[in-house]
Every structure is written in structure tokens, then in C-alpha cells.
C-alpha positions, 0 to 999 in steps of 0.5 A: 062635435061629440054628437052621435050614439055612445059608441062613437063617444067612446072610440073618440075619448079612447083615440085621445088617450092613446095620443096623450099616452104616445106624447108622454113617451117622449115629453114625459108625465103631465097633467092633461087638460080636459082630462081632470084626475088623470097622471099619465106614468113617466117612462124611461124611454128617450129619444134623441132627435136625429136629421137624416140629410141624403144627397149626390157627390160633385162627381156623381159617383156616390149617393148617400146620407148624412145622419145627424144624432144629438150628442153624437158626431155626423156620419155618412152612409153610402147608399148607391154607386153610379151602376156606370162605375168601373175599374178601380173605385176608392171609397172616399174617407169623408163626405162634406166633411163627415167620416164615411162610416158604412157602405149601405145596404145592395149599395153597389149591388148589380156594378158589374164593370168595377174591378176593385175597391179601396176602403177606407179605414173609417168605414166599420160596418158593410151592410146586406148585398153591399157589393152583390153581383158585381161580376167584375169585381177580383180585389177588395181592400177591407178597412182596418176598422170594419166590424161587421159584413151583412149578409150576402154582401159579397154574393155572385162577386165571380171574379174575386180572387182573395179576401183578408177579414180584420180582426175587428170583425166579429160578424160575418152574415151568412151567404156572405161569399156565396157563389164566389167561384174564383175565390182562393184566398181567405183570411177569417177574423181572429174574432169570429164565433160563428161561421154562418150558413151558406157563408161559402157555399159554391166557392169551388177554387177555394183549396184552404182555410184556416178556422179561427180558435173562437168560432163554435159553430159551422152554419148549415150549408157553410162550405156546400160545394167548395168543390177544391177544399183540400185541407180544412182544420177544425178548432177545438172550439167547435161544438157543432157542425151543421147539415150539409157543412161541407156537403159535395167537398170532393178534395177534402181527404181526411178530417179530425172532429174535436172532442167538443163536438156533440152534433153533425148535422144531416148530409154534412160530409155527403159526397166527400168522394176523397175523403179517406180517413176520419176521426170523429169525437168521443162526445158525439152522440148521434150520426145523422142521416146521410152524414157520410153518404157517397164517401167512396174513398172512406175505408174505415170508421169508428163509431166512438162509445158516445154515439146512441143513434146512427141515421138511415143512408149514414155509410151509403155508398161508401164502396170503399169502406171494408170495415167499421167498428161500433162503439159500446153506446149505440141503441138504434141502427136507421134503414139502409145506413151501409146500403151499396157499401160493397167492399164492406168484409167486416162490422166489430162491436163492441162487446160493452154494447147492451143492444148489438153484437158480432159474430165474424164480422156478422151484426147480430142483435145482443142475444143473436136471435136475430141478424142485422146485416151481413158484410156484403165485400167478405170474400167467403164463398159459403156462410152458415147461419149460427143456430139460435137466429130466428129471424133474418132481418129486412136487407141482411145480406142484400147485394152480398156478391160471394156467398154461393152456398148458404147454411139456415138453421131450423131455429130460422121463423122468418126472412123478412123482405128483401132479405137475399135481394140481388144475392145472384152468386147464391147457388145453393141453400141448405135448410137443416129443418125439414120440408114441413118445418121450411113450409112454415118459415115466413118468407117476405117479398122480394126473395127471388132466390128461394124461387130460382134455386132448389133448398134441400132440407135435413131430411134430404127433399128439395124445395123451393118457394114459387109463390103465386098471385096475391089472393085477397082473404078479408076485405079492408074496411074504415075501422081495420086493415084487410088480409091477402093471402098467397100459396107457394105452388110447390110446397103449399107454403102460406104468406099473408100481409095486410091491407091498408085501411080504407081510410088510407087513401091517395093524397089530392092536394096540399094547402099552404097556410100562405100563397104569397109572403112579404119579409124582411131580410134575417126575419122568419116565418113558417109556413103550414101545409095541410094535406087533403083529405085527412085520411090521406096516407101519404102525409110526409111533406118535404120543403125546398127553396128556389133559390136558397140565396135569398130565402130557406126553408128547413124541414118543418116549413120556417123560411128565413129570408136571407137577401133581397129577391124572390124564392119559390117555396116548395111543399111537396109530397112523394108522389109529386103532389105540390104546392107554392108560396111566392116568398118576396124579401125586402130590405130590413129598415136600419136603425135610424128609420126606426128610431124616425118611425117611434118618434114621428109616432105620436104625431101620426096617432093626432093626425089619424084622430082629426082625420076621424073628428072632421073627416078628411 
């Protein structure tokens, strides 16, 4: 029997080990026969023999399973619902004379022609995608006694009206109501701690909803496209508020954020277009990106003293807004974070600020060498540059749609890129330098106005840039950026800029450590992209999901799966180079089928070791 060469020997003693050790899990330490000298440790793991019987009621209507534990009363699970079922449909209390306990997972999913269901008391659990799709479906009687509803369970429910969650339930999974575009009526649980992501996402007749004192956190996506929330009250409580909460809430007119919240995630009040008035917390220490963006009927803010960083695109598009008051704390002001804001006439700050400063409505840095931004809604026709600015920041007056005559003053070196794009009512620049100091200003691109009107200098000549074609003057290499050099055909004026390395070149594709992905519902995983070649310049990957009902992805490539289905993950890069991962979610197993799996364990490991000793 033990013939063969050592190895073989030695794989066959370490299979019976391994055997020995799984019984013992169960039975407990003994001395094992054959194996003299040898005690296996006792464990504390024990497991309680459980039976599962699965049967069909008398009336066809229901599937389920009956799960029988030693020392503990027999239960009953729904499993399936006849996909025939229709209208109203009462979920019995008992079944063979066992407490219906929890309606299983994607139990009446796709039961398009019910309308309503009654629950009955005993049931405390409703499992992921319990009621998913079903279309028809417009009034639903909780049981008093339900504790917990699992992700997706009432997801694409497109007829249902109002929803009333008992106090006893203490977990709501995400996307939990997503896409029920009729619901009006929603009464959370006293005991909720959390709203999940997506939990309501797309509920667009969803006008008013209450936050119970205990929840601490909105998930992500909690209330994307709840396109009629009027009014919504935030608890004390809350501490944080996810990206893109409330993202696309076009009735939502104003918003108190508690004193307890320190973070708002990305895009959280995007297109908000009705909100009007806003009061943020004074422990809230960064505005993220977009946070604000597209708020059009938003006509003031204050940023509190709390706040170190505001995002690029934080106040985009809030045409509106005419003023906004920067608290003392703020280091660090991202591109473009009141782009397009045209009404803007006013920028305050603080005088305790270390970083930023003000001057008529004007943001300077502190020791105002250098302008930040010009509030493109003042009315004033004429602006004069205070002496001492040496530098005119990207962007500054970009869009400024009053000024027609603009004052530089000699200490002025450079004007970066953009910085008088679109200005076209600017009729005349006065520089208080001479011709030959202007010739050294560096003037960046997209400038045009120094090439459509004529700057008169201190010393009473005109001029004006017209610059001419880029002329390369150093080559790029692999080991240093080149040098190109353009002339101002008026003035002679000179401009240069780099190259970018040879090094720097285009992307050619993106690969995925995954092309396809098997995962259980409320698992994870994350997937890497590697962009190719190396030496690409264009590196930034951004992830997106097909579908983000049943799997997400965030910004680092972690997807987690969320309900049963398939999702398409996205890597792509700007210039549209992409790759896929088909990501495939399963139902997770419950805890009975877990507790079966570790006790049928050893037998399994014995039945594996004879299939090697003696072949199949």
C-alpha cells in the first residue's frame, strides 16, 4: 500500500495528519492509533448538528427550508415565490408548524404581477434582493419584529408608494430602495446608525425624509437623484456625508451641516440647482472637489475658519453665487473651484488668514504679489492692479464680463496662462512700465486680448503682443525636457516653454490584473491597471461600473459587489484608451451552509485521502 519513493511516503502521513487534526475540531483530543507519542491539542470549537429539510407548500405558492439546530427552536426560510403569484400575497406565520423567521435571499425576486404583501410578525430578517423587480409591487406590511433588510431587497420595486421601517431594525443594506421611483413615504427606523450607500438612489417622488437622532453617517450615493427631496433634516449626529449624497437633489432649497460633521465627500451637493442657502459646520475641514458644482440658485457661502482645503470645481457653475467669505484656516485653493461663477462681485477673507487676503473683493495672496482670482459679476468698468502684484495668476480674471479698461502696474513680471481668457469688453490696457519693461512681462497662452488691443505704456507708446509660430530652440531628449521659443512681431518680446521629455509619450494600452471576476455579495476586491508603456505620460486611470446596483468601484479600482448580477468595470484613461473586467456577483452563503460546510469537513479531507491511497 505504502510502496513508491519517499516523497510519496511522506505526502500520504501528512494527508492522514491533516484528517486526524479536522476530526479532532469536532471530537475533541485523543490518542490516535498507528500514530504513538502523538496528542492532538483540544479546541474550543464546537458545532451543533444542524438538519436543513427544504420543501414546497400544499398551495404551490412557496418554497422553503426548514433548519433544524440542536437546542434551538426549527425555523423556516422562504426561499422562492411562485414567479405566477399575484396581487396581494400574505406571507404565512408558520409552516408545518415552524415560525416563518426570514424571507430569503432574491426570494420573490423578478414576481412582477404582485401588488402587495403582508408580513407576518415573526418574520426578523429579509435577505439581499428579497422583493427585487418586482414592478408591481405598491404596499408592503413590515413585520413588527423585522431586524434587519439586506442589500437590494426592495430595488426596482417601480410601483411602491411608501415604506414605514420598525424600530427594531438596526440595518438597512445599501441600494436597499434604489430605483423606487414612486416611493413618497418613508419612515426610517429610531435604530438606524448609518444609511448605506445607494440606499436611495433614484427614488425621484421621494419629496421628505426625517433622519433618525442615531445615524452617523450617509453612505455614498445615499440620496443620488432623489430628484423631488424638498426638505431633509440632518441630526446632530451626523459626522459625515459621503460623495455625491445628495448629488442631482434639484428640490432641496437650503441645508444645515451640523457642528459634528468634519467630512463631504466629492460632488455630495452637485446640481443642487434649488438650493439657495447653506450652512456648513465649523469643524469641517475640507470642501471636496465639485462639492458644490452646479448649484445655480446658491447666492452666498461661508467657508468656516475650520476648513484647510477647498477642491477644484468646489463653487463651479454656481451663477448665482455674488459672494463668499473665506474663513481664516484655508491653506490651499484647487484649479478652477469658482469657475463659470458669473454673478460672483465679492471674495472676503479673513484678515486671520496666514495664506490669502483681500483687497475690494479681489484674492490676493497674503503679501498680495500675486493675484488669484478677480470676481468676474463686479459691475466696476475699470480695475487698477494694486502696485507690488508681480504675477497674475492662471485664470485671475477669466470670463470677467465688465472691466473695459485695465490698469498693470510695472511690478507686474508675469501673466500666466489664460489669465484674461474671454475678457472681450476689455477695450483698453494701460501698462505704467515702459515699451522696454513690457517686453520682458512673460505673457502665457491663451491671451488674446494683448493681441487684439493696443497697451499704452508709461512712457506714451503703444503696444501690443502678436506672437508668432512656436520655434523649437533644444531638442527633447530621454534624460531632459526641449526648449521652444516664440517672438512677438511687434515688440520682439520673447516667450519659451518646454518640451516634454521623449520619455513622455502617448499611452498604448491599459492592462487589467483581472478580465473577469467571480464575487459574493458585500465582498470586494480591487483590481490593477497597468498602463503600457511605462514611459507613458498620461497615467491617471478613472474607474466606472455599468451598473453600480449590483457592483462599485471607487477611485483606486476596489469593486464591491452589491447584488446578484453582472457589471461591467471600466479603467479607462483621457484620451479614451480602456480596458474591461466582466465582474459576475453571486449570492453569498448563509450561515447554515457555512456551519454544514466546516462540519462536513473532515469527511470530505478522509474521502479525498482514499481517493489518493487506492485511486478513484
Amino acid at each position: 500500500m505504502f510502496g513508491g519513493d519517499k516523497m510519496k511516503r511522506k505526502n500520504i502521513f501528512k494527508s492522514l495528519l491533516a484528517a486526524a487534526i479536522a476530526l479532532t475540531m469536532i471530537f475533541g483530543a485523543a490518542p490516535l492509533s498507528g500514530f504513538v507519542g502523538i496528542r492532538l491539542p483540544m479546541l474550543s470549537l464546537k458545532a451543533e448538528a444542524a438538519t436543513i429539510i427544504t420543501g414546497t407548500t400544499e398551495d404551490g405558492l412557496f418554497e422553503y427550508k426548514v433548519v433544524s439546530t440542536t437546542g434551538l427552536p426549527n425555523t423556516v426560510t422562504i426561499t422562492r415565490c411562485n414567479k405566477n403569484a399575484s396581487g396581494e400575497v400574505t406571507i404565512p406565520e408558520t409552516i408545518e408548524g415552524y415560525e416563518v423567521t426570514a424571507i430569503g435571499l432574491d426570494a420573490f425576486m423578478d414576481c412582477t404581477d404582485i401588488t402587495s404583501i403582508v408580513m407576518p410578525d415573526s418574520v426578523t430578517e429579509i435577505g439581499g434582493g428579497a422583493f427585487k423587480d418586482c414592478t408591481s409591487l405598491y404596499q408592503v406590511n413590515l413585520s413588527n419584529n423585522l431586524k434587519e433588510i439586506g442589500e437590494g431587497a426592495f430595488s426596482n420595486c417601480t410601483n411602491l408608494k411608501e415604506i414605514a421601517i420598525p424600530d427594531n431594525v438596526s440595518e438597512v443594506g445599501g441600494s436597499a430602495f434604489l430605483n423606487c421611483v414612486s416611493l413618497s413615504g418613508v419612515k426610517l427606523s429610531d435604530n438606524l446608525t448609518k444609511i448605506e450607500g445607494w440606499t436611495f438612489f433614484g427614488c425621484t417622488s421621494l419629496q421628505e425624509i426625517v433622519i433618525p437622532d442615531g445615524v452617523k453617517k450617509l453612505g455614498d450615493c445615499a440620496f443620488l437623484g432623489c430628484t423631488s427631496l424638498q426638505k431633509i433634516e440632518l441630526p446632530d449626529g451626523v459626522t459625515e456625508i459621503g460623495r455625491s449624497a445628495f448629488e442631482r437633489c434639484e428640490s432641496i432649497t437650503e441645508i444645515t451641516i451640523s457642528d459634528k460633521v468634519t467630512g463631504i465627500g466629492e460632488l455630495a451637493f452637485w446640481g443642487c440647482t434649488s438650493l439657495s442657502k447653506v450652512k456648513l459646520s465649523n469643524n469641517l475641514t475640507e470642501i471636496a472637489g465639485a462639492t458644490f458644482s452646479s448649484c445655480t440658485s446658491l447666492r452666498e457661502i461661508t467657508i468656516p475658519d475650520s476648513v484647510t482645503s477647498i477642491g477644484g470645481s468646489a463653487f463651479s457653475g454656481c451663477t448665482s453665487l455674488e459672494s463668499i467669505t473665506i474663513g481664516s484656516g484655508v491653506k490651499y485653493l484647487d484649479n478652477g473651484w469658482i469657475d463659470s461663477c458669473r454673478r460672483l462681485a465679492n471674495i472676503t477673507v479673513s484678515p486671520d488668514n496666514k495664506t490669502y487676503s483681500s483687497v475690494d473683493g479681489v484674492l490676493f495672496n497674503k503679501d498680495k504679489s500675486e493675484l488669484l482670482a478677480y470676481p468676474i459679476g463686479n459691475k466696476r468698468s475699470s480695475y487698477t492692479i494694486p502696485d507690488g502684484v508681480t504675477k497674475i495668476d492662471q485664470k485671475a480674471f477669466y470670463g470677467c464680463r465688465y472691466i473695459e479698461t485695465l490698469t498693470i502696474p510695472a511690478s507686474v513680471k508675469e501673466i500666466e496662462d489664460s489669465a484674461l481668457g474671454n475678457c472681450y469688453d476689455i477695450r483698453t490696457i494701460n501698462y505704467l512700465g515702459t515699451r522696454e519693461q513690457w517686453k520682458e512681462v512673460i505673457i502665457g497662452a491663451d491671451n488674446y486680448m494683448f493681441a487684439l488691443v493696443n497697451v499704452r505704456c508709461a512712457d506714451d507708446s503703444q503696444c501690443r503682443h502678436v506672437w508668432g509660430e512656436w520655434e523649437v530652440v533644444e531638442e527633447a531628449t530621454y534624460e531632459k525636457d526641449g526648449l521652444e521659443r516664440r517672438v512677438c512681431s511687434l515688440c520682439k518680446a520673447e516667450q519659451t516653454r518646454k518640451i516634454p521629455r521623449l520619455g513622455a509619450v502617448k499611452v498604448d494600452a491599459i492592462e487589467l490584473s483581472e478580465s473577469e471576476k467571480k464575487l459574493n455579495v458585500g465582498k470586494s476586491f480591487t483590481i490593477t491597471a497597468t498602463v503600457k508603456p511605462d514611459n507613458a505620460w498620461n497615467r491617471t486611470v478613472t474607474w466606472r461600473s455599468s451598473d453600480p446596483s449590483i457592483a462599485t468601484v471607487d477611485e483606486n479600482g476596489t469593486v464591491t459587489a452589491i447584488a446578484e448580477g453582472e457589471a461591467i468595470i471600466t479603467a479607462e484613461l483621457a484620451d479614451g484608451v480602456k480596458a474591461e473586467c466582466k465582474v459576475t456577483v453571486e449570492k453569498k452563503d448563509g450561515f447554515f451552509k457555512t456551519l454544514l460546510k466546516i462540519i462536513t469537513a473532515p469527511f470530505r479531507a478522509i474521502i479525498n485521502l482514499f481517493k489518493k491511497l487506492f485511486g478513484k
